[in-house]
C-alpha positions as CSV (number, residue, x, y, z in Angstrom):
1,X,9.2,-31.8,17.5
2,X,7.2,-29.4,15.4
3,X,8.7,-25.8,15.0
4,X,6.6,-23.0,14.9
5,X,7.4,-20.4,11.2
6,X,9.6,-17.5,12.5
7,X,7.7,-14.4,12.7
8,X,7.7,-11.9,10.0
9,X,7.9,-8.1,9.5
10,X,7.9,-6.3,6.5
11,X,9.0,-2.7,6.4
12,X,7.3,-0.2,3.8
13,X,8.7,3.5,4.1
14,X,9.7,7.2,2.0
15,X,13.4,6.9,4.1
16,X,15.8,6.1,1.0
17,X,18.5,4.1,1.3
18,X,21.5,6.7,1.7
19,X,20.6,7.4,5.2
20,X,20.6,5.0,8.6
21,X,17.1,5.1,9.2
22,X,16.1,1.9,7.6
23,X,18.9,0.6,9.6
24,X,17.8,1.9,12.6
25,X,14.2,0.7,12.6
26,X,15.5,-2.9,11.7
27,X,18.0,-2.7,14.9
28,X,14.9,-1.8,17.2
29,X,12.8,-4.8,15.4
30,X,15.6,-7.8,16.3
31,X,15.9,-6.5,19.5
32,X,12.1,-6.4,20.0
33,X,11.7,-10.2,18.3
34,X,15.0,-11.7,17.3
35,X,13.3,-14.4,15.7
36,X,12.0,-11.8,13.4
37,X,12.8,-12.9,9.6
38,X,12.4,-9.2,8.3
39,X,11.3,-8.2,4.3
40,X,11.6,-5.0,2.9
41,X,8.9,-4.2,0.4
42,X,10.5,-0.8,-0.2
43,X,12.2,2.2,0.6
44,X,11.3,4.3,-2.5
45,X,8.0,5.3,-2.2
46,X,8.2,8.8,-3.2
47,X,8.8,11.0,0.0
48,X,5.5,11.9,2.1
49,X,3.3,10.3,-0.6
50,X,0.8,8.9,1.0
51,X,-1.3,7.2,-1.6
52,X,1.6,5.5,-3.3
53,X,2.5,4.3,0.1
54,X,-0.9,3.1,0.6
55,X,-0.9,1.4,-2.8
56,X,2.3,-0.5,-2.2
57,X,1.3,-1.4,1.6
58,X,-2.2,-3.1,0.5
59,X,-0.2,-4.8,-2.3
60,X,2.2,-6.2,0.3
61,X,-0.6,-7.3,2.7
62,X,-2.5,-9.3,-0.1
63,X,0.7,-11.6,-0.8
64,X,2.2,-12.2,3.0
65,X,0.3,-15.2,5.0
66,X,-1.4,-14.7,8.1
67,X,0.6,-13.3,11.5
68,X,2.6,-11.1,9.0
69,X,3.4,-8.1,10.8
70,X,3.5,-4.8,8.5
71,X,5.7,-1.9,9.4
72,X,4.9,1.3,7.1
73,X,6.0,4.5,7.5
74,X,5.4,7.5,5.5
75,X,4.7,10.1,8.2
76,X,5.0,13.6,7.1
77,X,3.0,14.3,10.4
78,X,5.8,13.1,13.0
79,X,5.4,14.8,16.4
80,X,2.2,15.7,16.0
81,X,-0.9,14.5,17.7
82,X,-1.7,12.3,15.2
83,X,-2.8,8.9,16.0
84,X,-0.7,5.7,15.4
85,X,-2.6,2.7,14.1
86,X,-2.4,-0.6,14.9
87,X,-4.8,-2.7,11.6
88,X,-5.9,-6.3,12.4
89,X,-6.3,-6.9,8.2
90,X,-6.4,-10.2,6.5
91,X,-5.5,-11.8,9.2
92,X,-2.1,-9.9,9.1
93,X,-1.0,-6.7,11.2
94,X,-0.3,-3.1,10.0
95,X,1.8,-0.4,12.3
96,X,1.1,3.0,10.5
97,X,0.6,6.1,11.0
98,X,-2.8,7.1,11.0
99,X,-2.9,9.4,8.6
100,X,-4.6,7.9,5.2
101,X,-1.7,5.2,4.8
102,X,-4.3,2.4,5.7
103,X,-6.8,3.8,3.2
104,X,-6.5,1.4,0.0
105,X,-5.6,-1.9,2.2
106,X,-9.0,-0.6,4.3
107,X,-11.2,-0.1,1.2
108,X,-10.4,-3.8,0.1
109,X,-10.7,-5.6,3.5
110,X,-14.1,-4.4,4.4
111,X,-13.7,-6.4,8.3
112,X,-10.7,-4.6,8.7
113,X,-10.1,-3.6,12.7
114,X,-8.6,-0.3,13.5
115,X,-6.9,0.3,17.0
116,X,-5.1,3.5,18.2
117,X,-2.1,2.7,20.1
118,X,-2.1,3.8,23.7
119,X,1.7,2.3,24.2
120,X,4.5,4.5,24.5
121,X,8.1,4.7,25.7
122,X,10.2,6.2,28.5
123,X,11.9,8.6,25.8
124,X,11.1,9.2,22.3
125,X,12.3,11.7,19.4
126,X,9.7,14.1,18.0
127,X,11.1,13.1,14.4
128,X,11.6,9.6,14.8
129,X,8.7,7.6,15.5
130,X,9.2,4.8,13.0
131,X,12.2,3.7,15.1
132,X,11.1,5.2,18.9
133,X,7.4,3.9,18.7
134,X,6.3,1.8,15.7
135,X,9.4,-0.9,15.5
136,X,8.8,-1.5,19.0
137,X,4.7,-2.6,18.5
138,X,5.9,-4.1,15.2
139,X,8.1,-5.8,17.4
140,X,5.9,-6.5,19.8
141,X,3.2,-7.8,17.9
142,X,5.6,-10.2,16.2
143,X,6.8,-11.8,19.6
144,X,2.6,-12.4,20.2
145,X,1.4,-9.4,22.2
146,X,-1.9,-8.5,21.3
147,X,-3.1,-5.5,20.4
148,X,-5.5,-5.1,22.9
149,X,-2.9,-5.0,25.5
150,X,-0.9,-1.6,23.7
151,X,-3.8,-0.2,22.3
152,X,-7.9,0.7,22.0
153,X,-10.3,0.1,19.2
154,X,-10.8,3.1,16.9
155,X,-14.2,3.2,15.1
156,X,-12.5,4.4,11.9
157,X,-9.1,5.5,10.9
158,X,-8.2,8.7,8.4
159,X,-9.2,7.5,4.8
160,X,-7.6,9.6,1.5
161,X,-10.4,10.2,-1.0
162,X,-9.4,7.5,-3.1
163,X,-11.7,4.3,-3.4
164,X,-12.7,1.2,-5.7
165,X,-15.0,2.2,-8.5
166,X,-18.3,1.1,-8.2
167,X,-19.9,-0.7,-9.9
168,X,-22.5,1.8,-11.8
169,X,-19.9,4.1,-12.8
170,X,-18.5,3.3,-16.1
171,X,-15.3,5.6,-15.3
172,X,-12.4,5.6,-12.8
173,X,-9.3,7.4,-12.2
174,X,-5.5,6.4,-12.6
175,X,-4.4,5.9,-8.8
176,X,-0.8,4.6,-9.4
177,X,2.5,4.4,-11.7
178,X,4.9,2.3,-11.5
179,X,8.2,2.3,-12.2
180,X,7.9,1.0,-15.3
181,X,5.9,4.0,-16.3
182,X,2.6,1.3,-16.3
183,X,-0.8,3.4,-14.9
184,X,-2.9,1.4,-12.8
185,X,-6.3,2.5,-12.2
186,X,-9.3,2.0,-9.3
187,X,-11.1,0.0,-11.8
188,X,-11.0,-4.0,-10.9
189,X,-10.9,-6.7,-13.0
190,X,-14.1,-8.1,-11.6
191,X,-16.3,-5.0,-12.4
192,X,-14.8,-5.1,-16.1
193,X,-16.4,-8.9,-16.5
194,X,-19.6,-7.3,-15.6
195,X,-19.7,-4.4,-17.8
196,X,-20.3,-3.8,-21.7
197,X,-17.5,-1.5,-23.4
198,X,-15.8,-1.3,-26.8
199,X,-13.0,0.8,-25.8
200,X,-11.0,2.5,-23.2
201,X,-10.0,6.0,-23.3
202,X,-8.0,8.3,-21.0
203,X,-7.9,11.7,-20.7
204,X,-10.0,11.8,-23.8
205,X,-7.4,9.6,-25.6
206,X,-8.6,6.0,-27.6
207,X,-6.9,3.4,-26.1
208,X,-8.6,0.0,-27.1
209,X,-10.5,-2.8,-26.1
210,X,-8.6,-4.8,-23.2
211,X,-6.0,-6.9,-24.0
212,X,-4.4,-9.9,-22.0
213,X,-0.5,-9.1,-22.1
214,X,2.0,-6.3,-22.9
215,X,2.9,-8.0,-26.6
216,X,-1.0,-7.9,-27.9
217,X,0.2,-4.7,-29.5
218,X,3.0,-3.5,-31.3
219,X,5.9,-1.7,-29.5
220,X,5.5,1.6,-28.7
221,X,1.8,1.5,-28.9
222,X,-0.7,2.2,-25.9
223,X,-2.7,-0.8,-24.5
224,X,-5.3,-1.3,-21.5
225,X,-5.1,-4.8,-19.6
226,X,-5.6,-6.2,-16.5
227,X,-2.6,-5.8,-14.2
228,X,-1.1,-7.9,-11.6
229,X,-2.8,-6.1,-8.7
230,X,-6.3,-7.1,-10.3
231,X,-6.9,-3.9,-11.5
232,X,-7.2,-1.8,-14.9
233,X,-3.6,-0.7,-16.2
234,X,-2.4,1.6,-19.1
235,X,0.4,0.9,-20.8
236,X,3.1,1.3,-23.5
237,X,4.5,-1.7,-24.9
238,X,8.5,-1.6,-24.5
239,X,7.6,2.2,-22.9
240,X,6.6,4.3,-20.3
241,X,3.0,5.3,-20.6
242,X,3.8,7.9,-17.9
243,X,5.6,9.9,-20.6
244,X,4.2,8.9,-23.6
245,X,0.9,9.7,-22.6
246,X,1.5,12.2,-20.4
247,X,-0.4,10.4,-17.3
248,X,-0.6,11.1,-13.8
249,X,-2.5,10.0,-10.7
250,X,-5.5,11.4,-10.8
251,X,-6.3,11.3,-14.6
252,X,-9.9,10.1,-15.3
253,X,-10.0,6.9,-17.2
254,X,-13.5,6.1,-19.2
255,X,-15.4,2.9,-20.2
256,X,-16.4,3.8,-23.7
């Protein structure tokens, strides 16, 4: 007898982990699906930063398989009137708020389908909907509801101004940093094949031509190479590039 992969949720959120409110969501998801095999991608994205959160969601989305349920909460607007999203992406499901969080997963998965959910319960808390409303659709979703049945198509959901470069421009801008202090950019690895540069400077600062890992330079020097995510990174060998160069999202990065 064949069995069928246990459903999975991943959880993505600003809570921390001194508090119960991971906790709480994850009680609400076994309840909801107790076959649930439940991941956390993380609990430290800086609080109510959206586009970190957005970063780190569309980074968790690209390695899970298909049927992956994504639970992500960073929701600075709880108790509003806000919409809450339900993301057919990749193949995969995303339970957000709708408030930008989708915006960088959206950008990359161009047949992306957006739904606002219509489903609520008896009772809920005005500063709780991760654990009142969203584990119960992530929930849900996992055990094989569709989201047709909780929810109606939405043409387009709230989008930060952040997006791929294209390819014309011959600058981006940093859009990440890690905890390593590592600044990773909107410029992808495929544009860089197709463009013509002999170095790469940011904020007006020589950095080099690109390099292929962290030891192609000495420690404690800068360097520019394709990161894990596909995308252009600065860095400081054995550093943080953060500090050292005084970098933060935003900063314009040039194709010299």
């Amino acid at each position: 007898m064949r069995h069928l992969p246990r459903p999975i949720i991943t959880l993505t959120t600003d809570f921390g982990l001194r508090d119960y409110y991971v906790a709480a969501m994850k009680a609400v998801l076994i309840s909801a699906c107790p076959d649930a095999r439940l991941i956390d991608i993380t609990h430290q994205v800086p609080r109510h930063d959206i586009l970190c959160g957005s970063i780190t969601l569309e980074r968790a989305i690209d390695g899970f398989p298909k049927n992956t349920v994504h639970l992500a909460v960073i929701d600075p607007g709880v108790g509003t009137d806000r919409k809450i999203l339900i993301v057919e992406i990749g193949g995969q499901f995303v339970v957000c708020p709708d408030n930008g969080l989708i915006t960088w997963a959206w950008r990359q998965h161009p047949k992306a389908a957006a739904h606002e959910l219509t489903w609520r319960p008896g009772f809920t808390s005005s500063t709780f909907h991760g654990r009142d409303i969203m584990a119960p659709v992530a929930g849900m979703l996992a055990s094989g509801r569709k989201p047709a049945a909780i929810s109606r198509p939405l043409d387009e959901p709230v989008l930060l101004d952040v997006s791929p470069s294209s390819l014309d421009e011959h600058a981006g801008q940093v859009i990440h940093i890690d905890t390593f202090g590592n600044a990773t950019t909107n410029i992808a690895h495929e544009r860089l094949r197709k463009l013509v540069f002999k170095d790469v400077k940011i904020k007006g600062r020589k950095i080099g031509k690109l390099k292929r890992t962290y030891w192609d330079v000495a420690p404690g020097k800068a360097i520019a190479l394709i990161g894990s995510s596909g995308l252009l990174e600065i860095a400081v060998r054995d550093g943080d590039a953060s500090k050292m160069l005084k970098l933060k999202v935003g900063d314009e990065v040039v194709l010299q």
